[in-house]
C-alpha positions in Angstrom: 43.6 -14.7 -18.6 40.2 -14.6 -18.9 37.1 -12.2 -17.5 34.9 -14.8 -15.7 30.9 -13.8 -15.7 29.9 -12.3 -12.6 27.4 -14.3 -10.2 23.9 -14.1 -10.6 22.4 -11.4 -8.1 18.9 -11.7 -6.1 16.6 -13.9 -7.0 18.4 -15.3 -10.0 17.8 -12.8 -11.7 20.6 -10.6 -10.9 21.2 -7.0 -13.1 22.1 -8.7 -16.2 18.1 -9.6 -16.6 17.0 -7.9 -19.8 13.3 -6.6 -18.9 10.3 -5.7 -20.8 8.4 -1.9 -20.2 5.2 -3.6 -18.6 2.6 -2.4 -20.7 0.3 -1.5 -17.3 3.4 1.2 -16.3 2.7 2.4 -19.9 -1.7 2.9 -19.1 -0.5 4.3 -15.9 1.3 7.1 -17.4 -0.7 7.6 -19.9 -3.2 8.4 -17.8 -1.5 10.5 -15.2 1.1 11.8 -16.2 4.0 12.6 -13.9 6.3 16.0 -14.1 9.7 15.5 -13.4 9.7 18.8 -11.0 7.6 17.0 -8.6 9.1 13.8 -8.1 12.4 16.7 -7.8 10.4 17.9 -5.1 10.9 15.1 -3.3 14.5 15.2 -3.2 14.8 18.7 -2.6 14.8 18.4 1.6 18.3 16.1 0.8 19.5 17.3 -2.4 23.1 17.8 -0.8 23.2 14.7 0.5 22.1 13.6 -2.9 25.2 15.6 -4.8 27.1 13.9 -1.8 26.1 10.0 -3.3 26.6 11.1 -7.1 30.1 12.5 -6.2 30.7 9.2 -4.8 29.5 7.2 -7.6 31.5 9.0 -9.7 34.7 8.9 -7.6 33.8 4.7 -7.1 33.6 4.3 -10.9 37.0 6.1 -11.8 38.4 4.4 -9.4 37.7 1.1 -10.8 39.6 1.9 -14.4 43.0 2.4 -12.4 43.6 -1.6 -10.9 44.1 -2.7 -15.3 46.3 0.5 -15.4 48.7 -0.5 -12.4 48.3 -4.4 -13.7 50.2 -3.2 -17.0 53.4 -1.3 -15.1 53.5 -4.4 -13.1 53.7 -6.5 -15.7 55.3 -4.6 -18.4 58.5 -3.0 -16.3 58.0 -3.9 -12.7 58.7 -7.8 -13.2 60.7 -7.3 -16.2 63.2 -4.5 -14.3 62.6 -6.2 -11.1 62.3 -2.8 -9.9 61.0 -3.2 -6.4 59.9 0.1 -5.7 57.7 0.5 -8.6 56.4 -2.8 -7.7 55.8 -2.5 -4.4 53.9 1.4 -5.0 51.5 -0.7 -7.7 50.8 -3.0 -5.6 50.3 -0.9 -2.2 48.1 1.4 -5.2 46.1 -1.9 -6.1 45.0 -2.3 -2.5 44.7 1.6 -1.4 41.9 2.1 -4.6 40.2 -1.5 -3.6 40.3 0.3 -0.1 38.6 3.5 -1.4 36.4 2.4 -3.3 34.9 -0.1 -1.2 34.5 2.6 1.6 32.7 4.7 -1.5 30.5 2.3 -2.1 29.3 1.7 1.7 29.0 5.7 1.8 26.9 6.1 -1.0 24.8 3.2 -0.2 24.6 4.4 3.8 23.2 7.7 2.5 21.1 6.4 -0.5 19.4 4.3 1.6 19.0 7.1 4.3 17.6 9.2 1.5 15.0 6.5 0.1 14.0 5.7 3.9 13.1 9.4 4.3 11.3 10.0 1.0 9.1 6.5 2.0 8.6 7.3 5.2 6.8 11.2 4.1 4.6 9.3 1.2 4.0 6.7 3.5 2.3 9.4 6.2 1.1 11.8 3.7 -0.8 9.0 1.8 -1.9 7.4 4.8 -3.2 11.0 6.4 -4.6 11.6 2.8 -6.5 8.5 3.0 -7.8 8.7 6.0 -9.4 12.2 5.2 -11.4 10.4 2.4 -14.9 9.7 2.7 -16.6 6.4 3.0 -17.6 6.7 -0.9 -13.8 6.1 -1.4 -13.5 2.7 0.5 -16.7 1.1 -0.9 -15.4 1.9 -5.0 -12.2 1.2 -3.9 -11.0 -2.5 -3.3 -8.7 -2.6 0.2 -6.3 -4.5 -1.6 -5.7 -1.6 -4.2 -5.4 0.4 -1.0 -2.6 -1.8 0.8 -0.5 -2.2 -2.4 -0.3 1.8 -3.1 1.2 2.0 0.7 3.2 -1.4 1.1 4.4 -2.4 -2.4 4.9 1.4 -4.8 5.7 3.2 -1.8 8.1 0.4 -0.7 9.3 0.4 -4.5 10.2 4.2 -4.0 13.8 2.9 -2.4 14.7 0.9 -5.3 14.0 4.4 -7.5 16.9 6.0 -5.2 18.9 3.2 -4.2 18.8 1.2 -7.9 17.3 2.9 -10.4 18.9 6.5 -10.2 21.9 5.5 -8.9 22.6 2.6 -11.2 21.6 5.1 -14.1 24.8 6.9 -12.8 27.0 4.6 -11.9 26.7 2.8 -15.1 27.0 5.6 -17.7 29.4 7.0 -15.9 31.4 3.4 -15.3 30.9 3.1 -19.6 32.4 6.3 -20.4 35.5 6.0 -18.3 36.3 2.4 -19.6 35.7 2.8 -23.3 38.1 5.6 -22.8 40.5 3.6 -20.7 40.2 1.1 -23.4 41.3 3.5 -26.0 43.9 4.6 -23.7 45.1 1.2 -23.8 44.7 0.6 -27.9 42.7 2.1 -30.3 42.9 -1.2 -32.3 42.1 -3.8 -29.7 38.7 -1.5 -28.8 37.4 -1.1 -32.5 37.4 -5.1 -31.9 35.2 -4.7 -29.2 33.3 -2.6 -30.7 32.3 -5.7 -33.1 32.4 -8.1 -30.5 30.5 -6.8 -27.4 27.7 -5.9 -29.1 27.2 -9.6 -30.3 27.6 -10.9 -27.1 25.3 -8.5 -26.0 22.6 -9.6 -27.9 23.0 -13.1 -27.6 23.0 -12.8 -23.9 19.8 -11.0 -23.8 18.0 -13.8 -26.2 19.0 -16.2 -24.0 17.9 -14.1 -21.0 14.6 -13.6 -22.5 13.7 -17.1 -22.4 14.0 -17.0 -18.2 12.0 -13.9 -17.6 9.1 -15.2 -19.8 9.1 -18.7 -17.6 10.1 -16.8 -14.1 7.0 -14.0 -14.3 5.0 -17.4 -15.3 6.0 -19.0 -12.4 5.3 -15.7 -10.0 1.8 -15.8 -11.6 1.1 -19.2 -10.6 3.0 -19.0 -7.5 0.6 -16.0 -6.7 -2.5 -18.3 -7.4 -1.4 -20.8 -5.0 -0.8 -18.3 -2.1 -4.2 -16.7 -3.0 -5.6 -19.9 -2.4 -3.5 -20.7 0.6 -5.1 -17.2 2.0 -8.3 -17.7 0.6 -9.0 -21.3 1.3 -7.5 -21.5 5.0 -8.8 -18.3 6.1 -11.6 -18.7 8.8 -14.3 -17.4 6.4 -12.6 -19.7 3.7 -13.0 -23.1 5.7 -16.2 -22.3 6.9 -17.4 -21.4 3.6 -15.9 -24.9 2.2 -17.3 -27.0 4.8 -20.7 -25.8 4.3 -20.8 -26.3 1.0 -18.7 -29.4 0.8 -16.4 -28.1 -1.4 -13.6 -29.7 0.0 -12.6 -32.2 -3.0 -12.9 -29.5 -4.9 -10.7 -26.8 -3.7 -8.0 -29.1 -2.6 -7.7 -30.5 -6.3 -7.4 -26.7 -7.4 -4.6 -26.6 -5.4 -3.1 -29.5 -6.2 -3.2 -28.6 -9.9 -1.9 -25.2 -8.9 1.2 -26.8 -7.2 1.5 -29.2 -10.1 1.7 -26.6 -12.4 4.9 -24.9 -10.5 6.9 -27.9 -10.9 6.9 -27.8 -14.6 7.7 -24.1 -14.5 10.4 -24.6 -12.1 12.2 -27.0 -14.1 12.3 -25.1 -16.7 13.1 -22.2 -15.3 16.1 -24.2 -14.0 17.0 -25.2 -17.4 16.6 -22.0 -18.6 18.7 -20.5 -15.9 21.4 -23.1 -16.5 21.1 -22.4 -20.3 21.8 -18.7 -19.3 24.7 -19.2 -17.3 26.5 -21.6 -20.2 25.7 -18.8 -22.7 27.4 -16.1 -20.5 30.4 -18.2 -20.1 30.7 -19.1 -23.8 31.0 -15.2 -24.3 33.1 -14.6 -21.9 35.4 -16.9 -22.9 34.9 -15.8 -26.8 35.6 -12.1 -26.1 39.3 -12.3 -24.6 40.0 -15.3 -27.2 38.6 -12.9 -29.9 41.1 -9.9 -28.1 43.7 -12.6 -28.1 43.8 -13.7 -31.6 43.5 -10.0 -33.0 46.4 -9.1 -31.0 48.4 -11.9 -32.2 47.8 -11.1 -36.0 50.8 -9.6 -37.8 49.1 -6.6 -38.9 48.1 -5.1 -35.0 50.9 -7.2 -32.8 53.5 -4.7 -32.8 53.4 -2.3 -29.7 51.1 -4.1 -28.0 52.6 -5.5 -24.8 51.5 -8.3 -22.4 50.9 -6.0 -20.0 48.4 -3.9 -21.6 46.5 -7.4 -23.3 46.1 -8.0 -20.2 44.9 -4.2 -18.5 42.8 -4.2 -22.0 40.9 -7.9 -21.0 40.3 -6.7 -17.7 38.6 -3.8 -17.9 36.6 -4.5 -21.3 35.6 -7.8 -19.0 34.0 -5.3 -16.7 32.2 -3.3 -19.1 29.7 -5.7 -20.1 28.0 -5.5 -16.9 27.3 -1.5 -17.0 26.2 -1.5 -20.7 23.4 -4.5 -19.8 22.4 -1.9 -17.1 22.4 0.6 -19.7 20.1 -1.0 -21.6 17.3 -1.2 -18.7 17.8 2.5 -18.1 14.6 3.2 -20.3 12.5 0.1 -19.1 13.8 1.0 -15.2 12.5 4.6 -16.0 9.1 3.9 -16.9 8.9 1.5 -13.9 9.9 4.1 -11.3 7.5 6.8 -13.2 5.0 4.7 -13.1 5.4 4.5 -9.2 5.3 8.0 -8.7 2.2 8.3 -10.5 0.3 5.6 -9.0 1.1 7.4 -5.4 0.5 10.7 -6.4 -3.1 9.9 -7.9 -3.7 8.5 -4.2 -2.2 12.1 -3.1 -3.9 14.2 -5.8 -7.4 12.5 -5.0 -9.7 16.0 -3.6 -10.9 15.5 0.1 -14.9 15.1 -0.1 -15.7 15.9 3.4 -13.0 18.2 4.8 -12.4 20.6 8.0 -14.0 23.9 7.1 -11.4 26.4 6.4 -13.4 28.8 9.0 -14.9 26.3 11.7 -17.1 27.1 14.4 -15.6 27.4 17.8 -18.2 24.8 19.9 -17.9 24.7 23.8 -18.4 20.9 23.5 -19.2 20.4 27.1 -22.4 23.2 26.7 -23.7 21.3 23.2 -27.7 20.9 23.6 -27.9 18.1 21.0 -30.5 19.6 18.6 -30.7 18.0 15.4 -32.2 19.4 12.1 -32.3 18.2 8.9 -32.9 21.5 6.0 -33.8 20.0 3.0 -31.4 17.3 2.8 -30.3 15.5 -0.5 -27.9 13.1 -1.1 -27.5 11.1 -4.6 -24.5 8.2 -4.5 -21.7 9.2 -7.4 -23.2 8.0 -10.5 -26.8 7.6 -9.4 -29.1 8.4 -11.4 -32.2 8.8 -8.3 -31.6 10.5 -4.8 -30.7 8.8 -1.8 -32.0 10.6 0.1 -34.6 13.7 -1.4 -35.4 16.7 0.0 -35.4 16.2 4.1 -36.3 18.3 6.5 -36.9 17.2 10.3 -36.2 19.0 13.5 -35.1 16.9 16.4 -35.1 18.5 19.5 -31.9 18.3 21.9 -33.0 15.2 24.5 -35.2 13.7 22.3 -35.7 10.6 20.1 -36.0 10.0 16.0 -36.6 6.6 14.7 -36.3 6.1 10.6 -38.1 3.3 9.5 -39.3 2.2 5.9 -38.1 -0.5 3.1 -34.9 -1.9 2.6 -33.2 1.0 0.2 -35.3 3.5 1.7 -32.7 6.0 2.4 -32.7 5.4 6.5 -28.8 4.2 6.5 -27.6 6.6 4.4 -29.8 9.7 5.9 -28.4 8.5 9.4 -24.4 8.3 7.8 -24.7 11.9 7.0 -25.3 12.9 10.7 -21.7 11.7 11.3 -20.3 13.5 7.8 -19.7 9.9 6.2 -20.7 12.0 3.0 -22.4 15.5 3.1 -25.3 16.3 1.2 -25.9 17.1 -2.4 -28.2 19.8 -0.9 -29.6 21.1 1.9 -27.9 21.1 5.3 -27.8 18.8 8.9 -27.4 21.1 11.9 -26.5 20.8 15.5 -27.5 23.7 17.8 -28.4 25.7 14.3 -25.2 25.2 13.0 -24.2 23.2 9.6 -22.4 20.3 10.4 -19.7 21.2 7.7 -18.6 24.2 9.8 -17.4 22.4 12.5 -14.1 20.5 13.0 -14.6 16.5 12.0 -13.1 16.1 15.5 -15.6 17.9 17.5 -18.2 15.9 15.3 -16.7 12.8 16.3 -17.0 14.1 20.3 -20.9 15.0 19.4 -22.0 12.4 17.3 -21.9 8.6 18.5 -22.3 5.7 15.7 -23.0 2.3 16.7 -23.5 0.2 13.0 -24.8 -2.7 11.6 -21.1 -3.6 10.8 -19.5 -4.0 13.9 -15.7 -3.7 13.3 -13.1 -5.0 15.8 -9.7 -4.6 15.9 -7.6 -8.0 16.4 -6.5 -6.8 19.8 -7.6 -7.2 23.5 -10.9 -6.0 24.7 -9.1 -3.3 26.7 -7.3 -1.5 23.1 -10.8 -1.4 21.4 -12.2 0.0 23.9 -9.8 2.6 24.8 -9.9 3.4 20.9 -12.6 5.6 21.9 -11.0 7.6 24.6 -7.3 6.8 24.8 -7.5 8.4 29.0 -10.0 6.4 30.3 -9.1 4.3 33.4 -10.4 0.8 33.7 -13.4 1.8 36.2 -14.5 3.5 33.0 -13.9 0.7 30.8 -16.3 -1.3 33.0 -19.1 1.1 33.5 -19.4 1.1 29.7 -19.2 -2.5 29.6 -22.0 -2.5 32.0 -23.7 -0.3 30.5 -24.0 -2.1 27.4 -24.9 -5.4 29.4 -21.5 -7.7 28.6 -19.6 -7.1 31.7 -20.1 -10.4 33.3 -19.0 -12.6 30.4 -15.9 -10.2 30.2 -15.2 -10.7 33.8 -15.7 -14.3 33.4 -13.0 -14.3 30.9 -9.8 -15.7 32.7 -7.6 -13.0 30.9 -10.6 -10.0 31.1 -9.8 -6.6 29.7 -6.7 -8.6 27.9 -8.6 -11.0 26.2 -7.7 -10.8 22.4 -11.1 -10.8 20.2 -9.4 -12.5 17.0 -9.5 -11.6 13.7 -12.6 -8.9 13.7 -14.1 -9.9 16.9 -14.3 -13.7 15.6 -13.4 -14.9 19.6 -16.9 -13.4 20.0 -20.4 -14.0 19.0 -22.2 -11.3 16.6 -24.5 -10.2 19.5 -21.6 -9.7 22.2 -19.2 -8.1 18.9 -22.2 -5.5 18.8 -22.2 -5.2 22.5 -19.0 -4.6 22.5 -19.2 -2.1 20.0 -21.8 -0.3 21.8 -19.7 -0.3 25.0 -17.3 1.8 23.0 -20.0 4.7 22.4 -20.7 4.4 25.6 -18.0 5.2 26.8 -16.9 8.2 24.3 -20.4 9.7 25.8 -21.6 12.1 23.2 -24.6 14.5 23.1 -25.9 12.6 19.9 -26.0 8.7 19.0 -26.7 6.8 16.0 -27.9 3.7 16.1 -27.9 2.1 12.7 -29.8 -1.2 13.6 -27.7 -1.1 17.1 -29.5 -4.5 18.1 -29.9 -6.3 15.0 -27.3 -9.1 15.9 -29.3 -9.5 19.3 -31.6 -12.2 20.4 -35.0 -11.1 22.0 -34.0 -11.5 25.4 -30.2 -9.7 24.8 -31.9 -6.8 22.9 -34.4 -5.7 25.8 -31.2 -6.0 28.3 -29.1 -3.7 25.3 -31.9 -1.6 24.6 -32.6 -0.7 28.7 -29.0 0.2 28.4 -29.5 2.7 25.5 -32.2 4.1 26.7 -30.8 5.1 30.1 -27.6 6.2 27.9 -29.9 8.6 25.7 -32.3 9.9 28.4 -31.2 13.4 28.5 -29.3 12.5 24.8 -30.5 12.9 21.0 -30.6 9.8 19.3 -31.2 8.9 15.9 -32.1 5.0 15.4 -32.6 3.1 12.2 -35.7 0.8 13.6 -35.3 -3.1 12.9 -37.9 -4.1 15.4 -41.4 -3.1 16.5 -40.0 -2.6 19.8 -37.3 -0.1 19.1 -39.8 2.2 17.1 -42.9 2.3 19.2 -41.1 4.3 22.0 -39.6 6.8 19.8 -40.7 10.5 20.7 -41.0 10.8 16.6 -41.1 8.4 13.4 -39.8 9.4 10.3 -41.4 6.5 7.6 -38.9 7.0 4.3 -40.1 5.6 0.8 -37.0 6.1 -1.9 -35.7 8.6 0.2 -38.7 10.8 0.7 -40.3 11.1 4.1 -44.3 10.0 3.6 -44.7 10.4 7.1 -44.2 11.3 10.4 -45.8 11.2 13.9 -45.8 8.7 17.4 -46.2 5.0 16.5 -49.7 5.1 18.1 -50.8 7.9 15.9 -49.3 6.4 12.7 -50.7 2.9 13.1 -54.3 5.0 13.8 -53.5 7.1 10.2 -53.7 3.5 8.3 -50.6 4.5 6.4 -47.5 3.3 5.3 -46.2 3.1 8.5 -49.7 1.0 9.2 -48.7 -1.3 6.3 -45.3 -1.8 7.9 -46.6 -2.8 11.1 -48.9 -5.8 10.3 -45.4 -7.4 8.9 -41.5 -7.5 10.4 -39.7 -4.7 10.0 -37.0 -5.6 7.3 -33.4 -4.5 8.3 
């Protein structure tokens, strides 16, 4: 009789896969450090249901050390007596633990995987909530990929740490320690031979293994590549980037030597694999052969029976497994460590712009709209001059402020700190007299409009990005705002209207009707105070008078706050701010300025850069 190897598991790479500690789990650690107690925490809402699956790991791996036990009575005085009875309980006994055990092991898995699901599902939300209370600083150093991963890929890797990793932690040590003892149960003599035996085999099969991993994460690497290309290359941007340039040779032979590359790496890593597999077979065939012979020798034969040979081969067969497991505890470890701390430096990173702990109680509906700016400064993180430097402006409620100056003047970013995009280094923004940072982010949002350069579209119908602005509205509503931001007629003329789907960021639409667009959607949240950072600059001449007719029936009665890109937008603006490296150098009506032969004089005898 002879233990055959056990098939390979997922991937080809099964659990007898020897693994490295990747050395970017070991920088991650190293860097944050992760306390067992609070990854303990986390189990703490389902820790019965946690003593619950390690009871039942426990019962499953005892169980599987008593089928050799009932082999031997079978064959050492069941057959031999033929006594039925005893044969018939050992057999009924085979099937009964095969029975239990199998309903352990759907248990245990049931509620593992009920326990991982919850623990993903709460770092999943409280990352995502985290993330979404960070400020706009976060996103621009912080590469959306990065982002994505943290919530898809470690969080998702959070159900291997409870279904595979802590589990498998105690299902093998415990599955060791009750076959070595069974095995000395059996014979002290035939297990101080596998003592010298399985750790050969064990080493051997781990070379051999070695070999396949190295090709394998090759070939993931490379297979990466080619779907980063894929994504890159056939992506709308990507095409129209390539035909442009004429680039086409040229990316498609990058592919093609991408692909070309996998099919070296996939033979080999077929050869490898076979390799592998006739290396586990040669042990497995050596070890019972090696058990064989040293029971056979005339020195250890006597008083060992068939029976237990047999128990002895079956159970020292299944150890194997377990002790490769074993010896991926440390490496598994590390990995699922390293998880925990890439999450919780996501859930550890301090909220930059936050809900006061006090806020001021606003009747929203009775907010005047009065603007001041206190001696504002902003620097960006790391920068050695100010953003913005030392501001102070008083917009009264109803009125109109247009910020004009230079390209890295400071008008964007003095305009994002109306909305609490950041809040200033110094200084403070008031509404009605009071600081900004005392009042709820969501009653900001209901006061302060933003329509941006960077108009951003969901890929969803008109109707869902609209209504992202006020989830109640009806479609009469809807309309109005479309009208009032002058793209209601080519909606309507749109066969599927409010359910037309605007692509992948508003790519169905042109950049002048995706800013429209955008602009209905301020409209129609209706706040005391808008932004417009270069509203219009998308537009065409004839479009932006339409738009700008619009906004300026929306803001009469209204404070508004516009970044200037044309002549047209600042000359009617109840007061210019001109910004030089974040400084105001002047202020006044556009009449008065151009008169003053200033910078804002300068300005107007060229275009207005954006």
């Amino acid at each position: 009789m002879t233990a055959m190897p056990p098939p390979e598991g997922r991937g080809g790479g099964g659990g007898w896969s020897p693994r490295r500690i990747d050395p970017a789990d070991r920088r991650q650690l190293a860097e944050s450090p992760v306390s067992l107690r609070r990854i303990a925490r986390l189990f703490s809402p389902w820790k019965g249901q946690v003593v619950v699956v390690m009871v039942l790991l426990v019962g499953a791996s005892l169980l599987g050390i008593v089928p050799p036990f009932l082999t031997r009575e079978i064959i050492d005085r069941a057959l031999p007596s033929r006594d039925v009875h005893l044969l018939v309980a050992c057999t009924v006994g085979m099937v009964a633990v095969a029975a239990l055990a199998a309903i352990f092991n759907v248990l245990q898995t049931w509620l593992s995987t009920v326990i991982g699901q919850k623990i993903m599902h709460r770092l999943r939300a409280d990352v995502f909530s985290h993330l979404q209370r960070q400020s706009v600083g976060f996103f621009t150093r912080t590469r959306a990929g990065e982002v994505q991963s943290r919530i898809t890929n470690d969080i998702g890797g959070m159900q291997s740490v409870v279904t595979d990793t802590v589990t498998s932690v105690a299902s093998n040590l415990t599955t060791v320690i009750a076959m070595a003892a069974a095995m000395v149960m059996l014979d002290w003599r035939l297990s101080l031979v596998s003592l010298v035996v399985l750790p050969l085999a064990v080493f051997f099969s781990r070379q051999v293994a070695m070999l396949r991993r190295e090709i394998t994460s090759r070939q993931q690497r490379t297979l990466a590549d080619l779907l980063s290309q894929v994504g890159e290359g056939l992506s709308v941007s990507g095409i129209r980037l390539t035909k442009t340039m004429g680039a086409q040779r040229q990316v498609t032979d990058h592919f093609v030597d991408t692909s070309r590359q996998l099919i070296d790496l996939e033979v080999r890593s077929q050869l490898a694999g076979r390799w592998r597999m006739a290396t586990m077979s040669i042990v497995f065939a050596a070890i019972p052969a090696v058990l064989y012979l040293a029971a056979g020798l005339p020195g250890v034969r006597n008083g060992i029976t068939i029976g237990t040979l047999v128990a002895f081969i079956a159970i020292q067969g299944g150890i194997f497994r377990p002790v490769m497991g074993l010896l991926n505890t440390g490496v598994s470890v590390v990995s699922s460590m390293a998880l925990f701390s890439r999450i919780f430096c996501y859930l550890d990173l301090p909220v930059e712009v936050d809900d006061p702990a006090d806020p001021v109680e606003l009747d929203l509906a009775a907010v005047r709209g009065e603007l001041g700016f206190d001696n504002v400064t902003y620097h960006y993180p790391g920068a050695q001059e100010p953003a913005v430097d030392d501001v102070s402006l008083e917009v009264p409620a109803g009125s109109s402020l247009a910020l004009t100056g230079e390209t890295g003047s400071g008008k964007s970013t003095l305009a994002s700190l109306v909305a609490r995009l950041a809040d200033p280094t110094s200084g403070r923004i008031t509404i009605d007299g009071v600081d900004i940072r005392r009042l709820r982010l969501c009653d900001l949002a209901q006061i302060v409009g933003v329509v941006s350069q960077e108009t951003y579209l969901f890929h969803a119908t008109i109707r869902e990005n609209l209504l992202f602005a006020k989830t109640s509205a009806t479609d009469d509503e809807l309309w109005q705002a479309l009208r009032a931001a002058q793209i209601s007629s080519l909606i309507e003329s749109l066969p599927q209207g409010l359910d037309t789907i605007v692509g992948e960021r508003g790519q169905r639409f042109s950049g002048g009707e995706q800013q429209r667009l955008a602009i209905a959607r301020v409209v129609l949240r209706n706040p005391r105070i808008i932004v417009l950072d270069e509203a219009t600059s998308a537009l065409d001449n004839d479009t932006e008078r339409e738009v700008q007719r619009a906004l300026d029936a929306l803001a009469e009665g209204r404070t508004s706050v516009t970044i200037a890109h044309r002549l047209s937008t600042v000359r009617d603006a109840d007061q210019i701010a001109v910004l030089d490296h974040g400084r105001v150098v002047e202020i006044g009506r556009h009449d008065d300025l151009v008169l003053a032969g200033g910078r804002y004089a300068s300005l107007a005898r060229v275009p207005l850069v954006a």
